[in-house]
N, C-alpha and C positions, 0 to 999 in steps of 0.2 A: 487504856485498853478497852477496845471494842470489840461485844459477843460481832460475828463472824454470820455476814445472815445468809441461809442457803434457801435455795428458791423452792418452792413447793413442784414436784414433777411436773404437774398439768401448767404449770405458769411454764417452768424449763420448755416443755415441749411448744408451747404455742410458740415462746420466743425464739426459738432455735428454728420453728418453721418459718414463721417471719423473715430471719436471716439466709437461711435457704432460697428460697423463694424470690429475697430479694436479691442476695449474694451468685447470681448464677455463674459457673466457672467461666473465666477468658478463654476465648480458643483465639489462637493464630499461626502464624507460620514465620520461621527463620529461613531469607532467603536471599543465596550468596550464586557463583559459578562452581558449577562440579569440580570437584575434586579426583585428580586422576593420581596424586603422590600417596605413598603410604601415610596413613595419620600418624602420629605421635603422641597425642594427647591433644584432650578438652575439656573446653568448661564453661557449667554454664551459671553465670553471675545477674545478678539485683543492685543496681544502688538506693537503698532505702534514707528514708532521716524518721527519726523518733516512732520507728515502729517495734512493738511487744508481739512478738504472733506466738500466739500457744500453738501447738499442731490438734487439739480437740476442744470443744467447748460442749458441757455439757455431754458429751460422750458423741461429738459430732466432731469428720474431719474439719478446720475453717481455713486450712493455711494448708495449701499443695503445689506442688509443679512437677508435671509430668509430658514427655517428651513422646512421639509418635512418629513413629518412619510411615512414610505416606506411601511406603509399597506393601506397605503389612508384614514383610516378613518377619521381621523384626520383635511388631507389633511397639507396646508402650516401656517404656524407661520412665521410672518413677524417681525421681531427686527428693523426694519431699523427707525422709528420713535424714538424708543428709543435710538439708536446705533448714528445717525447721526443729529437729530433733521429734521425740516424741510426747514431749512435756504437755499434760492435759492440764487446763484453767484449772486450779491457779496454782500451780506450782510454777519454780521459774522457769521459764521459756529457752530455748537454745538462743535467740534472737528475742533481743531485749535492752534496747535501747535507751536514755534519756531523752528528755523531753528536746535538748538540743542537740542532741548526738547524728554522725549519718556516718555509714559506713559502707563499704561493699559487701557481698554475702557472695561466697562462690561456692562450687560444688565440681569436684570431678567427674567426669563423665566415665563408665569403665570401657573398657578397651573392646569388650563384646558389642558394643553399638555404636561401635567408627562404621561398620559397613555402609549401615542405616543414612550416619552424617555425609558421605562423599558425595550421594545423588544430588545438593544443593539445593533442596529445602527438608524442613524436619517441620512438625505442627508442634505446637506447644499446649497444653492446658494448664492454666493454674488460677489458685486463688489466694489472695491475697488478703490477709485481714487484720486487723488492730485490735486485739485483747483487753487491750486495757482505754483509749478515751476514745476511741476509732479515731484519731488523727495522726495519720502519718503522712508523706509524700516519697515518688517516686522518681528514678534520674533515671534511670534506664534498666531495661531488661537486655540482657545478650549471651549469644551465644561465640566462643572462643575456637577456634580448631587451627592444632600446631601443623606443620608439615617441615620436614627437615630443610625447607627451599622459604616458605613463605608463614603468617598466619591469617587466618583468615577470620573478619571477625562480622558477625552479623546482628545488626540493631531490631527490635521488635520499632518497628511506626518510627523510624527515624532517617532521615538521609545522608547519607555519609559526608562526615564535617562536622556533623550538626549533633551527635550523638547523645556527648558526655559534654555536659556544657554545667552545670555545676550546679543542678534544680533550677534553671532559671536564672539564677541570681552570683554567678560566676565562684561559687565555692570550690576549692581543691577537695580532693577525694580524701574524702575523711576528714574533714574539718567541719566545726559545731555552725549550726544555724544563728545567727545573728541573734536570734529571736524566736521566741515558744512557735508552735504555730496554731491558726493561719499567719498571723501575723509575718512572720518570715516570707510566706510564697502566697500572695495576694491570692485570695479565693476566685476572685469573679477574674481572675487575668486568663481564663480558659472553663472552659465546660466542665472538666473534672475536677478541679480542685488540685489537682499535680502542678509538676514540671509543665511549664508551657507547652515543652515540642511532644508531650507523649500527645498531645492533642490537635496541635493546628497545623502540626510538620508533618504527619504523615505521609507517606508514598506506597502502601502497601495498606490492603483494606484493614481497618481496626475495628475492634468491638464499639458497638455503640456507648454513647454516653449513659446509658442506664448500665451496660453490661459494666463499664470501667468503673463507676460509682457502686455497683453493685461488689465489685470485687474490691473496692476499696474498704471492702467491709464496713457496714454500717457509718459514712462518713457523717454520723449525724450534724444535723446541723448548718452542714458547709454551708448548702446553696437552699435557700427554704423558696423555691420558685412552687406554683404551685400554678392549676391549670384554672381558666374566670372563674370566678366565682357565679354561681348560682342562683336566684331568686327565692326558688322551692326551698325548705329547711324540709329535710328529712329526720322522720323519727327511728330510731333503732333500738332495736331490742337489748337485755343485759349481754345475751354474748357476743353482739357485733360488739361494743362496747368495748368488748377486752379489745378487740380486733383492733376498733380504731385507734385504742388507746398506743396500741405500738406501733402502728400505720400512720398514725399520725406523727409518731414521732421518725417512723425511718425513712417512707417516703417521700415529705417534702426534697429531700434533698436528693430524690433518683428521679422526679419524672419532668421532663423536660420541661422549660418554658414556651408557650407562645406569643412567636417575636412579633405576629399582627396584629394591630389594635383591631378590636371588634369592637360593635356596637353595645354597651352597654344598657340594660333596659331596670335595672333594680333602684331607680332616683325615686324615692317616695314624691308621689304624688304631689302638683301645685309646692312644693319644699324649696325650688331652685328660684334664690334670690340673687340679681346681680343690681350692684347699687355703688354711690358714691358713699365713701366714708368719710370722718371727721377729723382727718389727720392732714395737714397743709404737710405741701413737699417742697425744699426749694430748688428741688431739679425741674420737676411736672409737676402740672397747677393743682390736680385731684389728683388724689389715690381709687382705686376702685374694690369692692370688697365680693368676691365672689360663696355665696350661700348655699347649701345643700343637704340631704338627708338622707341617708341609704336606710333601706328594709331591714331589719332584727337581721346577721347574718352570725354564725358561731363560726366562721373561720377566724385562721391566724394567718400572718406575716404579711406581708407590705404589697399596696394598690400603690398609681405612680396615677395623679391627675393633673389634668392638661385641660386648658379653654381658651379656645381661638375668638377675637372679637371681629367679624367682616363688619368693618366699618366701610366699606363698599360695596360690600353686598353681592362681590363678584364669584361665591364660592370658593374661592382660595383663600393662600396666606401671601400676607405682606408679613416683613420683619415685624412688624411693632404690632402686627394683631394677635401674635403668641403670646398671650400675657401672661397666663400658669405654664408652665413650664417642667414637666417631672417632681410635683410635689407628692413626696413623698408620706402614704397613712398608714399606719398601726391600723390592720384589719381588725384585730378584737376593737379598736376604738369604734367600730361602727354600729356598734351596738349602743341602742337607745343613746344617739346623743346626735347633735346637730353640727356640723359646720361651716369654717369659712375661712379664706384666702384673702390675703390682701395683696393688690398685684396695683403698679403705675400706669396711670391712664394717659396714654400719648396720642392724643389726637381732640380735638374742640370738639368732635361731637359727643352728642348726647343719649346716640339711640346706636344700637348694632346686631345684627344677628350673632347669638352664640352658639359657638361649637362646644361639645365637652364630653370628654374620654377620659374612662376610668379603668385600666387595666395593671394586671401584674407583672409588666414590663416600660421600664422608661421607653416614653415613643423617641423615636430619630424623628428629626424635621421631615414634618408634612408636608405634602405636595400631590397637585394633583386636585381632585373635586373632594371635596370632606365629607360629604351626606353619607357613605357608605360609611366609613367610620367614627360618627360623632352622634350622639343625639341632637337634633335642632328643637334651639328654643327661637323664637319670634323676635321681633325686636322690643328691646329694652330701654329702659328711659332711667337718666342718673339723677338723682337727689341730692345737690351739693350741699354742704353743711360747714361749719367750722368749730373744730374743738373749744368746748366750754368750761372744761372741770379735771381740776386736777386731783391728787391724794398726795401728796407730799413735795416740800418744797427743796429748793438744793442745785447746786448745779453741777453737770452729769463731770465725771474724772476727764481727764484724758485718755485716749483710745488706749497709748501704750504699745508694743509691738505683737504682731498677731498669735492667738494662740497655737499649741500646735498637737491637736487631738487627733487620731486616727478619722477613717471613714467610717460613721456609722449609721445605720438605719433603724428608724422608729421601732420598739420592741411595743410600745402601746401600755396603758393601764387603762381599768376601767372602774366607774364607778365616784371619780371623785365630784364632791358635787360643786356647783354651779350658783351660789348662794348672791342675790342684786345688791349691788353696795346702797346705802343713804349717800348724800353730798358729802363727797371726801374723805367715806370711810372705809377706801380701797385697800388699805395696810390688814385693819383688823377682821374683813370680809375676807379676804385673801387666806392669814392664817387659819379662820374660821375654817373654812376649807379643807385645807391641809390639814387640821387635828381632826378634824369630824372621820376623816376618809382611814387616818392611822388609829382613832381609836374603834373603829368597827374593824379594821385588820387585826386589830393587835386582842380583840376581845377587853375593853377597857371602858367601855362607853357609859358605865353606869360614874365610873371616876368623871368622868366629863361633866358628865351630869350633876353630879354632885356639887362640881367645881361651879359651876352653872347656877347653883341656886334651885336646878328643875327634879321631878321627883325620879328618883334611880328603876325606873320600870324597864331598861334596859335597849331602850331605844330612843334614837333620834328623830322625832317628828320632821319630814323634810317639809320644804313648802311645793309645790307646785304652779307654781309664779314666777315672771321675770320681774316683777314689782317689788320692790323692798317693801312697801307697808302693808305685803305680806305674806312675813316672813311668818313661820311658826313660833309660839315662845320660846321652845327649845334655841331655834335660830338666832334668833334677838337677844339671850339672854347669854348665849358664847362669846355673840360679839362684842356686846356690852362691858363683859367682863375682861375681855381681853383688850377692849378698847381701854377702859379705866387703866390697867395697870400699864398700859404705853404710854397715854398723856392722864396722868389724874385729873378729873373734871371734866372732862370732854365729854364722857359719855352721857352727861344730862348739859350741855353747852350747846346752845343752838345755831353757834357762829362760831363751831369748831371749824377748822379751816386746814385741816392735812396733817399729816406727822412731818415732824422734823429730825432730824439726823439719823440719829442711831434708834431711835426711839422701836421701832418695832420689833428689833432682837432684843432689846432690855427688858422690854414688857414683855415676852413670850418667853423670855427666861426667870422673869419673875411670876408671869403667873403659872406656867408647869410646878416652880418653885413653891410655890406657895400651895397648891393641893395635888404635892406628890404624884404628880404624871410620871410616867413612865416614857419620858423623852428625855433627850439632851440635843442642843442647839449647836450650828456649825456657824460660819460665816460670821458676814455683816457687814459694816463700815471701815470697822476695825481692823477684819482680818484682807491682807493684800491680795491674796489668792484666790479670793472672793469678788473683787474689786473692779470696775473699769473693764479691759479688755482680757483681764481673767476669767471675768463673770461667766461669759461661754464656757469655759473650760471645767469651771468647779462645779456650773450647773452637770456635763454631761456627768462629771464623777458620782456627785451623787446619786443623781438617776439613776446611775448603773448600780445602787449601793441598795438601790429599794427606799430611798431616804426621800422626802416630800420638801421642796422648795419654792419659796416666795421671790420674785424678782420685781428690781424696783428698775424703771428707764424712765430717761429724762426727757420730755417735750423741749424739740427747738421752740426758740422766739422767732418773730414774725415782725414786719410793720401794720400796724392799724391802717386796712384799707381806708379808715374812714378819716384818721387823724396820722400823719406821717410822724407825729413826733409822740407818739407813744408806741409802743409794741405790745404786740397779744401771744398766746401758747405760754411755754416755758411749763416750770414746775415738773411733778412726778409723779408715777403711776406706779400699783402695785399691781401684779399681778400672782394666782398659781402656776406654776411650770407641771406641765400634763408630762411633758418628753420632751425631747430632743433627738435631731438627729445630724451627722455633721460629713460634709460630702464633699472634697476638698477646700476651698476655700467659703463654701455656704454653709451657712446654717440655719437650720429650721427649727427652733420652737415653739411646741404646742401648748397653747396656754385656756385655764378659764379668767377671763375676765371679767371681774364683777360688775364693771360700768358698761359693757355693749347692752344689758338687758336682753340676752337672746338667749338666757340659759337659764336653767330650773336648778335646783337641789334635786331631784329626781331625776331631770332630763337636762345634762350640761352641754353648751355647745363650746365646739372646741377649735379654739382659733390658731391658725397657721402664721407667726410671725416671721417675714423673714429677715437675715442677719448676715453679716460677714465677719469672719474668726476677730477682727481688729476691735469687736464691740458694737462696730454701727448698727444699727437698724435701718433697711429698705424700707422695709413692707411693712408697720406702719414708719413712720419717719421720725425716727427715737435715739437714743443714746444710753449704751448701758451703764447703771447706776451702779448697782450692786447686788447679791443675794442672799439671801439667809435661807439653812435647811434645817430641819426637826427628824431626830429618827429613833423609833425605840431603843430604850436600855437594851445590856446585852440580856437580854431573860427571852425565855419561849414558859406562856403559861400555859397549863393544862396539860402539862406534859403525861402521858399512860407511864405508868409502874407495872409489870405484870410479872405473876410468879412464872416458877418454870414450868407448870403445868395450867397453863389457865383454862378451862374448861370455856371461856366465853369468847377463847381467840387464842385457839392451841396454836399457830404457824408463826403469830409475832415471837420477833428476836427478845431477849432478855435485854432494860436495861434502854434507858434514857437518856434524852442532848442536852444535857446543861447548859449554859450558857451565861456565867457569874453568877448572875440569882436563876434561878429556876423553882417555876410552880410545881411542884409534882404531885400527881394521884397517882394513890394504890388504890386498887381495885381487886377484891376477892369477893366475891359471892358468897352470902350467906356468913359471914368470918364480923363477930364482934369487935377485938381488939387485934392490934397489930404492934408486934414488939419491934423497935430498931435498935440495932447496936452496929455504931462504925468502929470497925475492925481494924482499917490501916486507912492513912490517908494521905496526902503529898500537897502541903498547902494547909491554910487555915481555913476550916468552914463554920458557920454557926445552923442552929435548929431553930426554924420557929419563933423563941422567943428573944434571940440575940445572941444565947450563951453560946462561945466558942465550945466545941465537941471534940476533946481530946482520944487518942484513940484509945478502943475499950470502952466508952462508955455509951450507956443506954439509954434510951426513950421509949415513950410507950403512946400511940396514938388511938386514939376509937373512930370506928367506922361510923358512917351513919346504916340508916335500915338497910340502903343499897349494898352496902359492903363496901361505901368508900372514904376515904378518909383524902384530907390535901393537908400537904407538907412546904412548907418553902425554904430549902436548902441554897443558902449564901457561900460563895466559897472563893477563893482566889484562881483568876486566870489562869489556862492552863493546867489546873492543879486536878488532882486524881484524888477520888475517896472509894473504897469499898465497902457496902451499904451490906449486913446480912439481917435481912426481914424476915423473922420467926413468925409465924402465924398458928394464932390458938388454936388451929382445927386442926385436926390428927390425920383428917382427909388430903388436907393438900400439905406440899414439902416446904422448909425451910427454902427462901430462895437466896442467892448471892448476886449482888448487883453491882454495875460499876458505874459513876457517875466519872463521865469527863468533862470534864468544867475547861468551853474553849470558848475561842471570841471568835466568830464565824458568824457572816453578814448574811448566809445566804439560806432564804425559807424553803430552798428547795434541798438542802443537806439534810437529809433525810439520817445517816448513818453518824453524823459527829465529827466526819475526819474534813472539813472546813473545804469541801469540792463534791459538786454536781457531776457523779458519772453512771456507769450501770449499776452498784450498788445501793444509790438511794433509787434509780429508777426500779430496781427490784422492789424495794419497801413499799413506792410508790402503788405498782403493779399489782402488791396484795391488799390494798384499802379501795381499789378502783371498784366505782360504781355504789361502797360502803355509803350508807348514813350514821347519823346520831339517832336513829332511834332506840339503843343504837344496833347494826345487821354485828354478825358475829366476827367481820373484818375492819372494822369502822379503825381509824387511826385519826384521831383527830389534829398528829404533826402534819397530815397530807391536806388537810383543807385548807390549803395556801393560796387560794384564789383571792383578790384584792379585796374582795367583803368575803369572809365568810359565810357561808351559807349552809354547813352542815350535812354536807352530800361532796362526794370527791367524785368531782365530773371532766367535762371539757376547759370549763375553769380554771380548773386547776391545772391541768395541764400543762396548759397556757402559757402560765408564771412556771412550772417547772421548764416547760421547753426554751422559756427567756433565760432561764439558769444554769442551760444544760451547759454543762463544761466551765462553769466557774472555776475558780481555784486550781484549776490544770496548770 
């Protein structure tokens, strides 16, 4: 059981203006041939799927429909009593659906407003809104009217025929959605996010796409389109702040896209490298690697880039001069870090003018002159090479049959670092990586360090280098150590030569093992799901889990240009996986590579490899190996304990996220010792020092000078304790706590119940703009941005907006 968090007024009013504001009512019109018979009855119906509408929110109407004779006599007929009941959030709703449920909602019309219906049209206004994750969808709005001879029925935006077609997706009336949504009624198959025909069938003028997304109430998240991005970064004060903090979140998903590529001017400076890479193909002779740098920007959600090579130099496109093609970035990636594309070079020359377009909409094939919409770079000259150096030896699985993951697009991380391998030492550079990034998330880095052999000052010196020899000691001294326990001896072997087999999960299992890291390991060799042409597959899972993965791909063999009876390439490469994204049958993962040398521990660059579901590799020309992932224990450390009266953040809810172990502080002010006694519990838990705490029995903890004291309560999944913390001051009350001890993946659950919706975004809403020094909001569960950094900002956001609606 969870205390119940209610919003502080001034946070209620802003959010409910937000939703106002963006929620503006539908207005339209029902329109049939006049009616000259006496009516008999009407009615007017909705087919929803997994919509919750309360009729108030916050003491606001959100969910009406109300009917207007357009001669006025009449004036308006309000259905919304009948349609939605009266029920104010959160009590239950008259309409209240499951997650897969659809149903019709009708309402009779009363007999006093047939005069009104006969003239053969009627306006409608309503609004429409989802209470509880803002996803619903819609099949049709209509109007009904009997006459002893005929009925008559009139569709809102639809063509007769075409009406009731079953969301799109041919369902009988009242029968469950295949599937949660969006997943059921494909998002991007229309502008709104509905039923197809409420949008591209029209025949009768409709609300705009703002006003339909508007009245879809809050559909956060649908469609995160957002208008170019900007070069300027603007500064704002604390109370835009809040502003954007909810605009940012409801927005995206109401303001139109722009279908025209513009010119883009934000490419830092001399940045844009186009060059041959080190990877033979044995389709086309080179591969080509396209380089780039964008300006500090703090936006979110996905640029699409695009580079034309005029290898004629005729200002157009030929087929084969579209080499980048809608790849897809993670907008937060473009912060401090560099990139690159790997795309096939089909053509013997050497030099070509480039085009390149960076916008927030996939381009359609170009045509036409390009200078208006591309920046021009000059002609370029390729540097052919041939792959030298592998990291692991092995040869790649069989493809296998293709995976089969939804469409998804890059959510982005930042932050992870970019550390240059020594010869061959791409396995233990790679996990290097990967722990450095989760123990600054996870607040653990002094354990690292420990592990490390380096002194625990609480940070990780990065290097500022693409050169391994130099690395920081911090650096040297992780990889070292993780190198030893994958192959013993190697890391003082001078003609170490790659890892073999399985060797890089054993050794990152034994050495988190061996100084008590706060990880556990996925994948590998071993596991099938992990494997060949699953690897795609288990990579997106985890990604989407917040979990950090290493991937290993196999180099083809070649002929020796110089000797026909030997061969060159082969072997394996490790790389970090940044993301993924997967868009029918492509896929794109983003990785750092330790051996391109074009990336810092400070400043990573972030390579675009391309892929098909089957395992292969295009773009460089590889074979997928296998993957292994690392992701914290179930624990959240640092978790706030506060009494019922805390004088230092009177608005927080009573009562903390456990998560099996969990770190806890109490925190009272000025308060010496703190009594605990667990009262009732559901499960076995231990205190502090191992002993199982049967129920009834007590503990007693000391603060330090601050008034705080940490605890770390172990307990079983699932399981429930109530915690009553007696405090020696006469000043403040006994408090009563509950600890829910649950397994929940996701940093942005703010409230415990294992899903991202308005109530952790309320939690959220009350630490915004808080630091640790700490301000008297400070919540340090909301500093969930990929490094912590002790300020709950745009950051954070960020990662909450990638989690919005999890576990729905």
């Amino acid at each position: 059981m969870m205390t119940k968090l209610v919003l502080p007024r001034a946070v209620e009013g802003l959010l409910i203006s937000i939703i106002l504001l963006l929620c503006s009512p539908c207005f339209a019109t029902f329109v049939y041939d006049p009616i000259t018979e006496p009516i008999t009855s009407a009615t007017f119906s909705a087919d929803f799927a997994a919509l919750v509408a309360h009729r108030n929110l916050f003491g606001y109407e959100v969910n009406f429909a109300k009917l207007y004779d357009p001669t006025g006599s009449l004036g308006m007929y309000d259905l919304s009593d009948d349609l939605f009941g009266t029920a104010a959030y959160p009590a239950v709703p008259l309409v209240n659906m499951g997650d897969l449920e659809t149903g019709i909602v009708s309402v009779a019309i009363d007999p006093s407003f047939f005069p009104a219906l006969a003239g053969g049209s009627i306006g409608l206004d309503f609004l429409f809104t989802d209470t509880d994750d803002s996803m619903f969808a819609i099949d049709f709005v209509s109007l009904t009217i009997q006459t002893d001879a005929a009925t008559i029925e009139s569709y809102f935006g639809w063509p007769v025929g075409d009406e009731n077609n079953g969301f799109g997706i041919g369902l009988a009336d009242g029968e469950d959605l295949p599937s949660i949504l969006p997943v059921a009624i494909p998002i991007d198959a229309t502008g709104t996010g509905y039923d197809e025909t409420l949008s591209s069938k029209s025949h009768t003028p409709e609300p705009t796409s703002i006003a339909l997304l508007g009245c879809s109430a809050l559909g956060l998240f649908l469609r995160r389109k957002r208008s170019r991005r900007q070069t300027k970064t603007k500064k704002y004060t604390h109370s835009n702040l809040i502003l954007l903090l909810l605009a940012a979140i409801i927005l995206p998903t109401l303001l139109p896209s722009n279908v025209q590529a513009e010119k883009v001017g934000n490419f830092v400076p001399d940045s844009i490298t186009l060059s041959n890479v080190s990877y033979h193909n044995d389709t086309f002779a080179y591969s080509g690697n396209f380089g780039f740098e964008l300006e500090n920007e703090p936006n979110t959600g996905v640029s699409y880039l695009n580079v034309i090579l005029d290898w004629n130099e005729d200002g157009s496109v030929d087929p084969c001069e579209w080499v980048i093609q809608n790849i897809p970035f993670a907008n937060s990636d473009f912060n401090d870090s560099t990139h690159s594309v790997y795309f096939q070079l089909d053509s013997e020359q050497l030099s070509a003018n480039a085009y390149v377009d960076l916008n927030d909409v996939e381009l359609a094939p170009p045509s036409g002159t390009l200078e208006p919409f591309f920046d021009v770079f000059l002609g370029v000259s390729f540097d052919i090479q041939l792959l030298a150096e592998s990291g692991q030896d092995g040869n790649a699985p069989p493809p296998g049959p293709p995976a089969t993951s939804p469409d998804q697009l890059p959510k982005g991380r930042q932050g992870m670092p970019d550390i240059p391998q020594y010869a061959n030492e791409c396995g233990p550079t790679s996990t290097a990586n990967s722990i450095i990034w989760l123990a600054k998330r996870g607040k653990w880095v002094n354990k690292l360090l420990k592990a490390a052999g380096r002194p625990e000052d609480g940070k990780i010196d990065p290097s500022d280098s693409n050169k391994p020899q130099d690395h920081t000691t911090d650096e040297d001294e992780i990889i070292k150590k993780l190198l030893e326990e994958m192959q013993p001896g190697a890391a003082n072997d001078p003609n170490f030569g790659g890892l073999t087999g399985n060797q890089l999960e054993e050794g990152k299992i034994e050495f988190i093992s061996k100084n008590k890291l706060p990880l556990v390991v996925h994948g590998g060799n071993d596991d099938p799901n992990a494997n060949g042409a699953k690897m795609l597959d288990f990579i997106k899972k985890e990604i989407d889990k917040k979990q950090d993965v290493e991937m290993l791909v196999f180099w083809p063999t070649f002929p020796d240009p110089c000797d026909p009876n030997k061969t060159i390439g082969g072997g394996g490469h490790w790389v970090t996986v940044v993301d993924i994204s997967i868009k029918g049958e492509d896929v794109i993962v983003t990785v750092v590579d330790p051996d391109d040398k074009k990336g810092t521990a400070k400043k990573p660059h972030l390579a675009k490899w391309k892929a098909k579901k089957n395992g292969g590799f295009t773009d460089p020309n590889c074979m997928a190996g296998w993957a292994v992932a690392e992701s914290p224990e179930k624990r959240i450390d640092n978790v706030h304990v506060y009494p019922i009266e805390n004088p230092l953040a009177p608005d927080f809810p009573v009562g903390p996220i456990g998560v099996v172990t969990a770190s806890v502080q109490f925190e009272f002010a000025g308060v010496t010792d703190i009594d605990v006694e667990f009262i009732k519990r559901q499960g076995n838990f231990t205190f502090n020092n191992g002993t199982i705490l049967p129920d009834g029995s007590e503990t007693t903890i000391t603060t330090d000078s601050n008034g705080i004291a940490e605890a770390q309560i172990t307990g079983d999944a699932n399981g429930l304790v109530l915690i009553e913390v007696t405090v020696n001051n006469s000043v403040q009350p006994t408090a009563f706590l509950f600890f829910n001890i649950i397994d929940c993946p996701f940093v942005a659950d703010l409230d415990g119940d294992c899903d991202v919706d308005f109530d952790d975004f309320a939690v959220f809403a009350l630490a915004w703009c808080a630091d640790n020094t700490p301000t008297a909001n400070w919540n340090p569960a909301c500093d969930i941005s990929d490094l912590p950094d002790g300020i709950i900002d745009a950051k954070d956001l960020d990662v909450f907006s990638n989690e919005w609606l999890a576990g729905k």
